[in-house]
C-alpha atoms as one frame of an Amber mdcrd trajectory, in Angstrom:
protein
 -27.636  13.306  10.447 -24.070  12.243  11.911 -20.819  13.035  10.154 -19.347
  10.334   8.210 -15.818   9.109  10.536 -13.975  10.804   7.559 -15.953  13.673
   8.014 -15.771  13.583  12.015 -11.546  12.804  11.811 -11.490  15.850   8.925
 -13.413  18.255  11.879 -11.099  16.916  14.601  -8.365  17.469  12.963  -9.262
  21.143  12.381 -10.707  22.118  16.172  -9.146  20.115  18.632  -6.118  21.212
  20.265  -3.037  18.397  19.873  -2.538  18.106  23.184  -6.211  17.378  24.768
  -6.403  15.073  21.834  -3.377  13.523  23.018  -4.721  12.959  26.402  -8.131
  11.801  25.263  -6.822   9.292  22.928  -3.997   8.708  25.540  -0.861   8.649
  23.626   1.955  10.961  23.879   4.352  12.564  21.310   6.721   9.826  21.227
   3.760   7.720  20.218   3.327   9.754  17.160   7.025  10.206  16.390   7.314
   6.600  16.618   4.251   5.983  14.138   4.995   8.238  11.910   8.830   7.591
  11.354   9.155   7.971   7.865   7.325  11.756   7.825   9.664  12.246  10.651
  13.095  11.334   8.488  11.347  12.863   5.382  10.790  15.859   7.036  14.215
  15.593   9.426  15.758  19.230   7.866  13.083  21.129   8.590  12.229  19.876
  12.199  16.092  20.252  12.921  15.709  24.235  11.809  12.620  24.502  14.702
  13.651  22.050  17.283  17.382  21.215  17.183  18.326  24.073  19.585  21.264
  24.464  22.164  18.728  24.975  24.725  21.076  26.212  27.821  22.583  28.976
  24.561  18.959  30.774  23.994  18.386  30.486  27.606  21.424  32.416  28.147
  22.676  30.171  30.667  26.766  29.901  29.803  26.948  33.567  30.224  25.579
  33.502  33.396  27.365  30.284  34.797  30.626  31.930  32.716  30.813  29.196
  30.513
């Protein structure tokens, strides 16, 4: 007998990696961000503490262009 589709999304949701789905469905992260703009201001302080990073400072770059 075949999952229910809230059954079948519930198991997808739990196995498939983000980024094959992604490319199966054919959307990108910007697709989601855009969709989901109220988690993403809801959650804004927490996604800051992961993401908001002075990239060229952990990659150690102004010490090694002396800047």
């Amino acid at each position: 007998m075949p999952l229910s589709t809230d059954q079948f999304v519930q198991r997808l949701s739990e196995v498939a990696d983000p980024t094959l789905l992604c490319e199966l469905l054919n959307i990108t992260s910007e697709d989601i961000l855009e969709r989901f703009d109220d988690l993403l201001e809801e959650r804004m302080y927490y996604l800051r503490e992961v993401f908001d990073i002075d990239v060229e400072e952990v990659l150690g770059f102004e010490e090694e262009y002396g800047e």
